[in-house]
C-alpha positions as CSV (number, residue, x, y, z in Angstrom):
1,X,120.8,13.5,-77.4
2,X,118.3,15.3,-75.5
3,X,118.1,19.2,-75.4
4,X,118.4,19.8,-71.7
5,X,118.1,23.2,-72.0
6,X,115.0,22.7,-73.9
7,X,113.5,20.8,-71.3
8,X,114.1,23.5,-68.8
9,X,112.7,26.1,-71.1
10,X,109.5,24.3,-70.9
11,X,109.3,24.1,-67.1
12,X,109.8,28.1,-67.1
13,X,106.8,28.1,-69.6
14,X,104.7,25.6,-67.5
15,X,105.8,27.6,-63.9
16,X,104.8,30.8,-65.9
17,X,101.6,29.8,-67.0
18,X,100.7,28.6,-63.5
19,X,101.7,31.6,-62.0
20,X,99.5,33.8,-64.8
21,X,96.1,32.4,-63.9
22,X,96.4,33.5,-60.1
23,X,97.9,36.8,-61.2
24,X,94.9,37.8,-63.6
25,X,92.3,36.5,-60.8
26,X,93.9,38.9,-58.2
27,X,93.6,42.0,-60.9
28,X,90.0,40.7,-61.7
29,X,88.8,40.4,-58.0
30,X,90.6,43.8,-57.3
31,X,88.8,45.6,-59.7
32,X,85.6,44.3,-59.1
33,X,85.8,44.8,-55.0
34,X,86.8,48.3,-55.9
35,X,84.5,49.1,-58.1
36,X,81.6,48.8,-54.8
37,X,79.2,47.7,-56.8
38,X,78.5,44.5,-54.3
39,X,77.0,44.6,-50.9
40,X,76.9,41.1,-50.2
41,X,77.4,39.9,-46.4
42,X,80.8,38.1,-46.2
43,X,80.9,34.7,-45.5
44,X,83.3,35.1,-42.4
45,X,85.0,31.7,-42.1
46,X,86.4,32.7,-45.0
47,X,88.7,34.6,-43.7
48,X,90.0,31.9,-41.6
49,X,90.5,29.6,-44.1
50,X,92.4,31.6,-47.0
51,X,95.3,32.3,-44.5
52,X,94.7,28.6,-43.0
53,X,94.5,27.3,-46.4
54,X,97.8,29.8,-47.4
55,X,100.1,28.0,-44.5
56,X,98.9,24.4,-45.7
57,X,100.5,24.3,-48.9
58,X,103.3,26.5,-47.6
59,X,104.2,23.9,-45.0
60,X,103.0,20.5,-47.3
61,X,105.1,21.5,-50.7
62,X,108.4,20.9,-49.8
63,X,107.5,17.5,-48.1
64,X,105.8,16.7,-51.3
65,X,107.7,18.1,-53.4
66,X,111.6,16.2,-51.8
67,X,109.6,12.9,-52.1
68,X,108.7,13.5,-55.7
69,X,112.4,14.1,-56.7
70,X,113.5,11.6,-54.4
71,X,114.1,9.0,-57.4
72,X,116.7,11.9,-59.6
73,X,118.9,12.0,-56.9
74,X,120.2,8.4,-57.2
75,X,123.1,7.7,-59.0
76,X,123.2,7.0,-62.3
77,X,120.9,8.1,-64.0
78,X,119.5,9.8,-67.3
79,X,119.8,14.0,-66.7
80,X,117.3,14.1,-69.0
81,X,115.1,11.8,-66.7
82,X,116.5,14.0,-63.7
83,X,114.9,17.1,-65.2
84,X,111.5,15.0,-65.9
85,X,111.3,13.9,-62.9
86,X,112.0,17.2,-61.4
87,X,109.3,19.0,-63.8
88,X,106.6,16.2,-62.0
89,X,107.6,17.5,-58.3
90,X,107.7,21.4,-59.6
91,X,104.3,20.9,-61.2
92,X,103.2,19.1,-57.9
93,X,105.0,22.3,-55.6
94,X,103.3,24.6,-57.9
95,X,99.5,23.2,-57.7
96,X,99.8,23.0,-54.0
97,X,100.9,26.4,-54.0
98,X,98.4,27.9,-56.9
99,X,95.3,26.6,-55.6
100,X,96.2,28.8,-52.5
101,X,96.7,31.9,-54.4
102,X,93.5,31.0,-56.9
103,X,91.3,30.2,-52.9
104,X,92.4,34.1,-51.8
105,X,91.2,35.3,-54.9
106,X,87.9,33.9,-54.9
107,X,88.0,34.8,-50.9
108,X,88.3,38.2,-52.4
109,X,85.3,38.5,-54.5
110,X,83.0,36.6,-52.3
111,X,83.6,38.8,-49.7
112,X,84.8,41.6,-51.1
113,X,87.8,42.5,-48.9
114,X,91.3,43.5,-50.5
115,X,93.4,42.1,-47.6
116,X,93.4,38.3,-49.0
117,X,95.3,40.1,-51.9
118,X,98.3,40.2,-49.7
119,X,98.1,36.0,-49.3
120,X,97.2,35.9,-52.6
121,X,100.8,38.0,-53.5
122,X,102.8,36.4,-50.9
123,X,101.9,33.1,-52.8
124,X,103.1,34.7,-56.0
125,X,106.0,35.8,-54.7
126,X,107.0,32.5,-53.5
127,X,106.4,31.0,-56.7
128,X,108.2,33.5,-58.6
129,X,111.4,32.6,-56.5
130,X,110.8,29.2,-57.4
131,X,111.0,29.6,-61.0
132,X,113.1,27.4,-62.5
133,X,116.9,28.6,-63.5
134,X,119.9,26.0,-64.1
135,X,121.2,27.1,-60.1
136,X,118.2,25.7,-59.0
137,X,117.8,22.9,-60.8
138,X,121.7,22.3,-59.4
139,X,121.1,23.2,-55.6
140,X,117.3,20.8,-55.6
141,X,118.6,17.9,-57.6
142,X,122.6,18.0,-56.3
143,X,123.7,17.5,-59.8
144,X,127.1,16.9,-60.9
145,X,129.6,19.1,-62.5
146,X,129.2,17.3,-65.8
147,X,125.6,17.9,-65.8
148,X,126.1,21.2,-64.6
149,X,127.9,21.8,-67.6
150,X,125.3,20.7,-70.0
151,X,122.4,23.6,-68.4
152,X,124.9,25.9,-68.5
């Protein structure tokens, strides 16, 4: 019998490891524009396409993300399969989403201006409330109350 639990523990770890790499980029590229040193010309599209870039992924990941757990919500089968099949749509909603937050980051240090911080924090913020927990898991997947039971 599979350890469902177990299997969410891992997502957490894998959403938490994705979410790391863009939060040590933004503390990297912050230091460095603060410390002046560089007096490179930004690039200015740039700016456009961080934000542009930023509302992409925002607006792409659920679609994506729905028709990757589109095959857990039919009847029948495996929870364990559910919550595999759910980890393959997460990891999809969370590369969309992280090569957003990693893009603001580099739009950062190339051109040196703190404001693509804020993108690169709202993207974080948005996958923090998308780390996995056993109510979401519930709520995405419309589990039943006997699997319910066994994430509880």
């Amino acid at each position: 019998m599979p350890d469902h639990k177990a299997q969410l523990q891992t997502i957490k770890i894998i959403h938490l490891g994705l979410m790391a790499g863009p939060a040590f980029l933004g503390l990297v590229a912050a230091f460095l524009v603060l410390d002046g040193s560089d007096t490179r010309e930004p690039i200015e599209v740039l700016d456009y396409l961080s934000p542009g870039y930023f509302l992409f992924a925002v607006g792409i990941y659920p679609i994506l993300f729905k028709s990757a757990i589109k095959p857990a919500k039919v009847e029948g089968i495996d929870l364990g399969k559910k919550i595999a099949t759910y980890q393959t749509g997460h990891i999809i909603r969370l590369a969309l989403l992280e090569g957003a937050a990693l893009f603001a980051g580099v739009v950062v240090v190339v051109n040196g201006q703190l404001l693509h911080l804020i993108t690169l924090g709202l993207v974080l913020a948005i996958m923090f409330s998308k780390l996995p927990s056993p109510y979401l898991l519930e709520s995405e997947l419309g589990l039943s109350p006997e699997e319910k039971e066994k994430l509880a």
